[in-house]
FIKOLZA-1660 file (N, C-alpha, C; in steps of 0.1 Angstrom, whole numbers, plus 5000, padded with zeros to 4 digits):
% residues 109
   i   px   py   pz ch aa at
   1 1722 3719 5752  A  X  N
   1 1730 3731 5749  A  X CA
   1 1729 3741 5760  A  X  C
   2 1717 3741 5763  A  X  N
   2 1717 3755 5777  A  X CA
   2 1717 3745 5788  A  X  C
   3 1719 3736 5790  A  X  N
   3 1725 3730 5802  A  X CA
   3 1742 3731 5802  A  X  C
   4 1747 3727 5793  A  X  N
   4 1762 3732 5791  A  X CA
   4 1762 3744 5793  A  X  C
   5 1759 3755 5792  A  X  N
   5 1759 3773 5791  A  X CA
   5 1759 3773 5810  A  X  C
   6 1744 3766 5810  A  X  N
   6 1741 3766 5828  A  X CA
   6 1752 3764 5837  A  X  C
   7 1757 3752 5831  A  X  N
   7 1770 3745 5837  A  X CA
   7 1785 3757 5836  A  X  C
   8 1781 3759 5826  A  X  N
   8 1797 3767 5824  A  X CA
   8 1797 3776 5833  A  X  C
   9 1787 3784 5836  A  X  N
   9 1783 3798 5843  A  X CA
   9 1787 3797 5852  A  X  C
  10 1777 3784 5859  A  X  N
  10 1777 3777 5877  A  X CA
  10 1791 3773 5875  A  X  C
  11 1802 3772 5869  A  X  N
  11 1815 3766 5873  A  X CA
  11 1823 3779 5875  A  X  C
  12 1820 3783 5866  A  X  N
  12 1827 3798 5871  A  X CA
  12 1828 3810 5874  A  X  C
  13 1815 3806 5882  A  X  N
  13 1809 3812 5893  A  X CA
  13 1813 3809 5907  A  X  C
  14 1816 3795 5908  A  X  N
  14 1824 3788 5918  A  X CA
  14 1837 3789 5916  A  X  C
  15 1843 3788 5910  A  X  N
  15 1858 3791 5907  A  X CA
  15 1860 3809 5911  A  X  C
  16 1854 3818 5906  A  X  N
  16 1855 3829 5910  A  X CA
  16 1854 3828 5926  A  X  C
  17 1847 3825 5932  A  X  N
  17 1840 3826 5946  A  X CA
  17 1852 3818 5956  A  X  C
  18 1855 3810 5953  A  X  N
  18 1867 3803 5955  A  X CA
  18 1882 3810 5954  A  X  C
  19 1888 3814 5945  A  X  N
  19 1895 3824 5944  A  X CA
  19 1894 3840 5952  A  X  C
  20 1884 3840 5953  A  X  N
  20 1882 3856 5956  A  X CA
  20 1881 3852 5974  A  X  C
  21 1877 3843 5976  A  X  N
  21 1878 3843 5992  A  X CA
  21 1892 3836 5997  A  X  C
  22 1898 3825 5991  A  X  N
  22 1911 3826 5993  A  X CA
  22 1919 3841 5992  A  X  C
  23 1918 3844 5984  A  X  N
  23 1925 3860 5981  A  X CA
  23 1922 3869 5994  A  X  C
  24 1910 3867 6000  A  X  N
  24 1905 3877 6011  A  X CA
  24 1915 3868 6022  A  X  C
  25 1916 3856 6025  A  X  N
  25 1917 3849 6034  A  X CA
  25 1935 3852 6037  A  X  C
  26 1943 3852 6024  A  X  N
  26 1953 3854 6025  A  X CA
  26 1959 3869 6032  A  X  C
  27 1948 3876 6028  A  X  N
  27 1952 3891 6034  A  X CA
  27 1951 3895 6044  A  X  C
  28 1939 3886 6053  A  X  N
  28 1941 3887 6067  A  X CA
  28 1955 3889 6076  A  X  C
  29 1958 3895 6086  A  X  N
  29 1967 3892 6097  A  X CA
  29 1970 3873 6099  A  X  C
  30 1975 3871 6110  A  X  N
  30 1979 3863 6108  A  X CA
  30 1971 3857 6126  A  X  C
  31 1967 3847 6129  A  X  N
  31 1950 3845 6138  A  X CA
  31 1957 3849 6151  A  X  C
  32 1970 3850 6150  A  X  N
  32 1974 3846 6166  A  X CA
  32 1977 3865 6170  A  X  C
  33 1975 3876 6156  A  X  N
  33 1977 3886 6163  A  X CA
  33 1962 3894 6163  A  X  C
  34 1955 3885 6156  A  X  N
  34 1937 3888 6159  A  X CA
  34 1931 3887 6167  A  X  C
  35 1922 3898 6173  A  X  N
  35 1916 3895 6183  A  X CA
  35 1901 3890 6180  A  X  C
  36 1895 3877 6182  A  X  N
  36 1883 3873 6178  A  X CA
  36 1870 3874 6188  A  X  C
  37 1874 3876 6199  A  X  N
  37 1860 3880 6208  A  X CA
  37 1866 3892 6222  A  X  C
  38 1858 3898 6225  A  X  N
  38 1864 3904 6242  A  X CA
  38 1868 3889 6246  A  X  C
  39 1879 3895 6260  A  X  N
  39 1881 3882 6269  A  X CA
  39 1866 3884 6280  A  X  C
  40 1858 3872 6283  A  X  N
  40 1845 3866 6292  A  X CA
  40 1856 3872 6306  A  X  C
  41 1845 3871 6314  A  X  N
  41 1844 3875 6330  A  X CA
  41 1854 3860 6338  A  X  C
  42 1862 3863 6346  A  X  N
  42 1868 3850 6350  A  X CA
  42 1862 3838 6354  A  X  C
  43 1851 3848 6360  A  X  N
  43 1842 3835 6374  A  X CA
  43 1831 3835 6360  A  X  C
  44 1826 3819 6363  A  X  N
  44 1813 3818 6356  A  X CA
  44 1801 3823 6362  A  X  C
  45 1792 3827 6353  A  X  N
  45 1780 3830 6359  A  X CA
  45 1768 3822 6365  A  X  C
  46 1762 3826 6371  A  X  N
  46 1753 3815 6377  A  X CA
  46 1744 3820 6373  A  X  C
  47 1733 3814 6368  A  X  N
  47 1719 3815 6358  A  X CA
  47 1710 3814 6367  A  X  C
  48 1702 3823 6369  A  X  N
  48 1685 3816 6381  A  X CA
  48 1690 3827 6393  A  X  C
  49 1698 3834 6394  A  X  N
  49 1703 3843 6408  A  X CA
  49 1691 3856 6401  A  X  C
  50 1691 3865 6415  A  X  N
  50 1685 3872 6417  A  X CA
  50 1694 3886 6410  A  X  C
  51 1706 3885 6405  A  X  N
  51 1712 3895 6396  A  X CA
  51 1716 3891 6383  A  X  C
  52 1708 3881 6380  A  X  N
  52 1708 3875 6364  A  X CA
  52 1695 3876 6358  A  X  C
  53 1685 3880 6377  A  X  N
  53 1671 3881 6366  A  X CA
  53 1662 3888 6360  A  X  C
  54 1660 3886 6345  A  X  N
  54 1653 3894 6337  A  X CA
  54 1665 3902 6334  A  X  C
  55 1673 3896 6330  A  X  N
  55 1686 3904 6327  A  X CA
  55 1692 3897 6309  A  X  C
  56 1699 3902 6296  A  X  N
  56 1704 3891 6288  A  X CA
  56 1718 3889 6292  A  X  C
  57 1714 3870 6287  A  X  N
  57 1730 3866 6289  A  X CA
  57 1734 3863 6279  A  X  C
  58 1749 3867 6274  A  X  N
  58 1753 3866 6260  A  X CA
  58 1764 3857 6258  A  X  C
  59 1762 3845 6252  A  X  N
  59 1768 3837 6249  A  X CA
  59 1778 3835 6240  A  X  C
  60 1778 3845 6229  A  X  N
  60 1783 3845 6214  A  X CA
  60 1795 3844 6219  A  X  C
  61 1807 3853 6231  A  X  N
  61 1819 3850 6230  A  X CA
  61 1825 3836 6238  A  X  C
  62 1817 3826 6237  A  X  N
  62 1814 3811 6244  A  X CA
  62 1815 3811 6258  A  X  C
  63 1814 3823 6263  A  X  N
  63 1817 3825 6278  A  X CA
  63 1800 3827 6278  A  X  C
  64 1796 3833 6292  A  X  N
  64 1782 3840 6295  A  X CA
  64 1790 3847 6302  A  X  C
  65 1776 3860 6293  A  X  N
  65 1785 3878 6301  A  X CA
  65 1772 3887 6302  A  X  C
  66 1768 3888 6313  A  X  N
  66 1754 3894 6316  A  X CA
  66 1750 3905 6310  A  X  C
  67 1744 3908 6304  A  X  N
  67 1741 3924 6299  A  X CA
  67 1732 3927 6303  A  X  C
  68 1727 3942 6307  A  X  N
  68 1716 3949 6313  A  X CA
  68 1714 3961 6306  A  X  C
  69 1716 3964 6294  A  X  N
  69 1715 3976 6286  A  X CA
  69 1697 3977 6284  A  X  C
  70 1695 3995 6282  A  X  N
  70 1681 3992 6278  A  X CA
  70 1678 3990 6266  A  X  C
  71 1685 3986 6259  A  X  N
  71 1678 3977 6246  A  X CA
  71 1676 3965 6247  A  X  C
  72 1684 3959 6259  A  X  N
  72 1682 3944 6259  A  X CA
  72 1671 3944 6271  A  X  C
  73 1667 3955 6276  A  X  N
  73 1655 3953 6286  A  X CA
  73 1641 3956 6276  A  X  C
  74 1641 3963 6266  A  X  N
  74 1633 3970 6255  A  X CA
  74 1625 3952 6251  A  X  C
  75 1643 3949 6245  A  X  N
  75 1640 3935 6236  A  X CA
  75 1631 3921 6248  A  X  C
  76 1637 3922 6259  A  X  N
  76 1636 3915 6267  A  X CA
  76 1619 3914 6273  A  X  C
  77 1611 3926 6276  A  X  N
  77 1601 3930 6279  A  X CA
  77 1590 3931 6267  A  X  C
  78 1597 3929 6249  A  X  N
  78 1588 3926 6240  A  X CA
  78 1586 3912 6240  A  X  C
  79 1592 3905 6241  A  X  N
  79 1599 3894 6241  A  X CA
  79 1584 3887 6248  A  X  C
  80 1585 3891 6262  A  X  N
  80 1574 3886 6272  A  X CA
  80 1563 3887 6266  A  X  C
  81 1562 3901 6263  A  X  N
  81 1545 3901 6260  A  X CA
  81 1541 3898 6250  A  X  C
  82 1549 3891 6236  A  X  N
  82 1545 3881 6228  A  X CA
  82 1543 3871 6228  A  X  C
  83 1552 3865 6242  A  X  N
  83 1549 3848 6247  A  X CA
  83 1534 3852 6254  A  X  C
  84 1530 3862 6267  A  X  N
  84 1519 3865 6266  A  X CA
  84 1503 3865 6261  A  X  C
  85 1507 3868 6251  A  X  N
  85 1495 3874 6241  A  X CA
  85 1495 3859 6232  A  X  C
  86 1504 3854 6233  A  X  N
  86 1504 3840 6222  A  X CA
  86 1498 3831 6230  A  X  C
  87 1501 3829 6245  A  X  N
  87 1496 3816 6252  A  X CA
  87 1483 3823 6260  A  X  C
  88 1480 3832 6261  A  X  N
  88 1467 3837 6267  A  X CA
  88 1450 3828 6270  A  X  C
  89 1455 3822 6249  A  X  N
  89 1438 3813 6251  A  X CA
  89 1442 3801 6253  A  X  C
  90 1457 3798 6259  A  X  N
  90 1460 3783 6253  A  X CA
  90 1460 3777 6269  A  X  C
  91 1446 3763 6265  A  X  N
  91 1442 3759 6279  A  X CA
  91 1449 3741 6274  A  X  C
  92 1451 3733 6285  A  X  N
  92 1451 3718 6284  A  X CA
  92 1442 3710 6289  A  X  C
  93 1434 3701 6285  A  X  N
  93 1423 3695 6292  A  X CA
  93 1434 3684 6298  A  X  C
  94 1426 3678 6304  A  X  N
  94 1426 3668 6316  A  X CA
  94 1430 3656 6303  A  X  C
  95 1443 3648 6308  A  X  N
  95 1447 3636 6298  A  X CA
  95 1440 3627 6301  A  X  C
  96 1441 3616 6292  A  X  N
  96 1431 3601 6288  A  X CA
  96 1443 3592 6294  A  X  C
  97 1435 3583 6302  A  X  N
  97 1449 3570 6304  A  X CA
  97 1447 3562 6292  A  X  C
  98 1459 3554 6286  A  X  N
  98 1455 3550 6277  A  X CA
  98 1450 3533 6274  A  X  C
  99 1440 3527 6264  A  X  N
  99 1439 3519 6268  A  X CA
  99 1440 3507 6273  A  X  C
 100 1435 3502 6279  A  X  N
 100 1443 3490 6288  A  X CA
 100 1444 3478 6279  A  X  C
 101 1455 3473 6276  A  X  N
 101 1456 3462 6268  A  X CA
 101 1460 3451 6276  A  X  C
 102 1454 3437 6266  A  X  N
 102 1449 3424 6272  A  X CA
 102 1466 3422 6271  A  X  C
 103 1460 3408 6284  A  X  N
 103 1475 3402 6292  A  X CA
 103 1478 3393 6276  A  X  C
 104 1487 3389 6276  A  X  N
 104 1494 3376 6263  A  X CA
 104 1488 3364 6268  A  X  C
 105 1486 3360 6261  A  X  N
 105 1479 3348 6265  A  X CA
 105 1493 3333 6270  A  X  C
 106 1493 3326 6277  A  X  N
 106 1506 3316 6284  A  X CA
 106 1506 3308 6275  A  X  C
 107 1518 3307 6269  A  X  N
 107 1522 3292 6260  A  X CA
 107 1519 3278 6271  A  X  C
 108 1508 3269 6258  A  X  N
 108 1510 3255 6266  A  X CA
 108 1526 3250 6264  A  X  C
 109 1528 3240 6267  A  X  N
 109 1543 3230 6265  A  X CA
 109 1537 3222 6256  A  X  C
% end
């Protein structure tokens, strides 16, 4: 009986949620007079130049569009000194070759 109750809730909880975003979806504009991102920089950017570095590149509008604001130098410079402070004690020893395994032995005829 409270799995039926559970059930009923969870259905029309989905059914509301379903409705209610259709209803949003319909009220929108119509996509082609929306604008969905800025328009990106014509020329693509080159990654690894000396005016890209330590700089963020922001990908969200599927282009790369350099940003240099000081929050993204703020974020960018926390950023460091967490990789920093994280890899500080972290050493790698010298690797093991691994062991040498025997030849197959030759089928007689």
């Amino acid at each position: 009986m409270i799995l039926l109750a559970l059930f009923i809730v969870m259905a029309a909880g989905v059914l509301w949620y379903v409705i209610d975003r259709r209803a949003k979806n319909r009220a929108l504009p119509p996509v082609a007079t929306r604008t969905l991102a800025p328009e990106p920089p014509a020329q693509p950017v080159a990654l690894g130049t000396p005016e890209t570095e330590r700089k963020t590149v922001d990908f969200s509008s599927g282009k790369a569009v350099v940003k240099d604001s000081p929050e993204d130098k703020a974020a960018l410079e926390a950023g460091i000194k967490d990789i920093a402070d994280a890899t500080k004690d972290v050493t790698f020893g010298p690797t093991t070759p691994p062991p040498a395994q025997p030849a197959p032995a030759a089928k007689k005829p």
